[in-house]
Backbone as a ProteinNet text record, in pm:
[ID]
protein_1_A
[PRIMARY]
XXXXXXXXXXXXXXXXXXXXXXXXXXXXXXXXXXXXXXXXXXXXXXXXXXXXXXXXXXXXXXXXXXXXXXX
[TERTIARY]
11618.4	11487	11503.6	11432.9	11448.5	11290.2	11326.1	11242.6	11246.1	11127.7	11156	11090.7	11130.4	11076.7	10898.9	10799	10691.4	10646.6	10691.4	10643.3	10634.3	10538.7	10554.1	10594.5	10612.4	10643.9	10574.8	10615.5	10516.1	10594.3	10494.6	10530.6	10413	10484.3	10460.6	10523.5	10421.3	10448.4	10570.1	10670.5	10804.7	10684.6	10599	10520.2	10434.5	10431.4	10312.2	10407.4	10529.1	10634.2	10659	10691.8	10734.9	10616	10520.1	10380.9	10424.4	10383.4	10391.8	10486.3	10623.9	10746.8	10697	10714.6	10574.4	10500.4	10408.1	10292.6	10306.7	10441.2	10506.5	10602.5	10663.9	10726.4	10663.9	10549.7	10448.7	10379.2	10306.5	10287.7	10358.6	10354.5	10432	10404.1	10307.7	10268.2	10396.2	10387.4	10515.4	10649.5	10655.4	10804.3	10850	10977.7	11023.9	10909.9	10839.6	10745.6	10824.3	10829.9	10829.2	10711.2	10696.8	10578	10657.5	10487.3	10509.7	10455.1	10455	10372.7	10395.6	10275.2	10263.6	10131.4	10146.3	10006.9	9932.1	10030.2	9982.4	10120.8	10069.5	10187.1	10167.9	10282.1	10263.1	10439.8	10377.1	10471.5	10594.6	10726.5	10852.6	10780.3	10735.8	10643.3	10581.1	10499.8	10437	10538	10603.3	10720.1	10789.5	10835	10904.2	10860.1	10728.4	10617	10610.7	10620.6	10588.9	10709	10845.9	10976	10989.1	10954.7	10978.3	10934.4	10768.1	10690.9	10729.2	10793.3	10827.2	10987.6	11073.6	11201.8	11246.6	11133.7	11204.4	11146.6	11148	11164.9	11292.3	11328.4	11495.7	11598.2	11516.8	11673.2	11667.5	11648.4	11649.5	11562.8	11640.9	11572.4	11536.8	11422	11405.9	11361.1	11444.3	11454.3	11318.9	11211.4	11061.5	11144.5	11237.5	11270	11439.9	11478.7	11593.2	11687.5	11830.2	11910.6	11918.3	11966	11971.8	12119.2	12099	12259.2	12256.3	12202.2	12216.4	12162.7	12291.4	12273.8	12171
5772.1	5833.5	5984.5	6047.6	6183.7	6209.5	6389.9	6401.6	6573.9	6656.9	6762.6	6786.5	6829.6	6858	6866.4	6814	6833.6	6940.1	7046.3	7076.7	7246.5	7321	7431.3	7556	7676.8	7791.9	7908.6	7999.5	8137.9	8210.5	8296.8	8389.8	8532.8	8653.4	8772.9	8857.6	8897.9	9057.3	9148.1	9176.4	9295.6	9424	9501.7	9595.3	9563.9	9440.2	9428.4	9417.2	9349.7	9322.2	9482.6	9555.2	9716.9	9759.7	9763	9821.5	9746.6	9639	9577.2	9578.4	9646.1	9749.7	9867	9930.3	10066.8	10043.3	9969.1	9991	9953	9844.6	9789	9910.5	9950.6	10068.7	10204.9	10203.2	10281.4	10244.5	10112	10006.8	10033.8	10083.2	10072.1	9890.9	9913.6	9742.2	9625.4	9651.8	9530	9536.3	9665.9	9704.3	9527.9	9475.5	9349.1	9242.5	9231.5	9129.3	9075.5	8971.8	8888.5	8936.5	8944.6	8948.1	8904	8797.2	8730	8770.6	8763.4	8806.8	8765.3	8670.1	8584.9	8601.8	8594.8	8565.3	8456.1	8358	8247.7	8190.2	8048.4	7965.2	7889.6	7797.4	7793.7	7649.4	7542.8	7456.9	7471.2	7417	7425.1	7392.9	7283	7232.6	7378.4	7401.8	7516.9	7695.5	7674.8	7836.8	7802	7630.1	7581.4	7649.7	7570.7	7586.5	7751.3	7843.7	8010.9	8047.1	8026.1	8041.7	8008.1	7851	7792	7923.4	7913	7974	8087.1	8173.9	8323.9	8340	8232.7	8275.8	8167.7	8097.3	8016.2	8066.1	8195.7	8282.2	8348	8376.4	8403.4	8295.5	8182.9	8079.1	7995.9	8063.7	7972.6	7891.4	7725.9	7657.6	7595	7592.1	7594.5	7414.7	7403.4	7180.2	7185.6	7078	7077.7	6943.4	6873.2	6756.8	6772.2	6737.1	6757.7	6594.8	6648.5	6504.3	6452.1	6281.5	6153.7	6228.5	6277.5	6289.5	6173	6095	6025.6	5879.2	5761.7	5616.3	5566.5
9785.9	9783.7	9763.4	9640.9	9659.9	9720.9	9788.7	9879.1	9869.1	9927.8	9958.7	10068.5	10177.1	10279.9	10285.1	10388.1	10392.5	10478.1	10525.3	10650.2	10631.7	10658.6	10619	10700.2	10643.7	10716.7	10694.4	10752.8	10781.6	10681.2	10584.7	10497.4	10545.6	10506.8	10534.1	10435.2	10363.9	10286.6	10375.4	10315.8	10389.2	10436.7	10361.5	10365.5	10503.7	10510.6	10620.7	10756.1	10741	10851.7	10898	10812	10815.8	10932.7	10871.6	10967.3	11121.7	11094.1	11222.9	11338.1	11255	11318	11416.1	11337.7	11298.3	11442.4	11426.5	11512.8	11664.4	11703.6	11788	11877.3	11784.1	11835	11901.9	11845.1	11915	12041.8	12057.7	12175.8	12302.7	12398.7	12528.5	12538.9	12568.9	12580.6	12545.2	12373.2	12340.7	12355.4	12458.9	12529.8	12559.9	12524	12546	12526.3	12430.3	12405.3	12228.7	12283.2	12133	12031.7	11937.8	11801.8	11676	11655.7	11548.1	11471.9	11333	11224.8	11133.3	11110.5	10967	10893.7	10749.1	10672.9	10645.6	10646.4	10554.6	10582.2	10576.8	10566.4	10430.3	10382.1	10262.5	10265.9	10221.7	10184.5	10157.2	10145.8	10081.4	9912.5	9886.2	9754.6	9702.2	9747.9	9712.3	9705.2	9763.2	9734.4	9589.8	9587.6	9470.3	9352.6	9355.1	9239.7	9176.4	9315.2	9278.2	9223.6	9266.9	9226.7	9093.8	9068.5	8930.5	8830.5	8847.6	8756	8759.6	8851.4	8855.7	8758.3	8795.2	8780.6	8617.4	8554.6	8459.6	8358.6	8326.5	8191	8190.5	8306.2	8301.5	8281.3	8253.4	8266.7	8406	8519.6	8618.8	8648.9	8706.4	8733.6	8871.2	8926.5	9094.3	9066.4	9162.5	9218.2	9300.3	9231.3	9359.7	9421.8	9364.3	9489.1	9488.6	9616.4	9695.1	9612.8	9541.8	9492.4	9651.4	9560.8	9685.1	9786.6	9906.9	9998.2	10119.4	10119.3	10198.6	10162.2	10213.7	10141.5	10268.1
[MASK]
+++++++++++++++++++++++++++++++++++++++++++++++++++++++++++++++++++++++

C-alpha cells in the first residue's frame, strides 16, 4: 500500500516566529513559559502539492505518496 501520512502540522511565517521572539523577550510574564506559535496548519498532502508546484521548474521532483517499506 502506498501512503502519505494524513495528519497535519503547524506552519508559521520565520518573520512572524522572529516577532514573537521579540515580543517574549520583552514579557517578564513568559519568563520560563513555553510559547507556541502557529498560523495555520496545513497537511503533509498539501506542503507536497506547494513544494511540487514551487520546486518543479527547477527539475525537482516532490513524492505526494510515500514507496511500499513495509510487507
Amino acid at each position: 500500500m502506498i501512503a502519505i501520512p494524513t495528519f497535519k502540522c503547524g506552519i508559521v511565517d520565520i518573520d512572524d516566529t522572529a516577532a514573537a521572539h521579540v515580543r517574549a523577550m520583552r514579557n517578564p510574564e513568559s519568563d520560563n513559559q513555553r510559547i507556541l506559535v502557529v498560523a495555520s496548519s496545513m497537511s503533509f498532502r498539501q506542503i507536497a502539492k506547494i513544494l511540487r508546484k514551487e520546486f518543479a521548474p527547477q527539475g525537482s521532483f516532490v513524492y505526494l505518496l510515500i514507496k511500499k517499506f513495509v510487507d
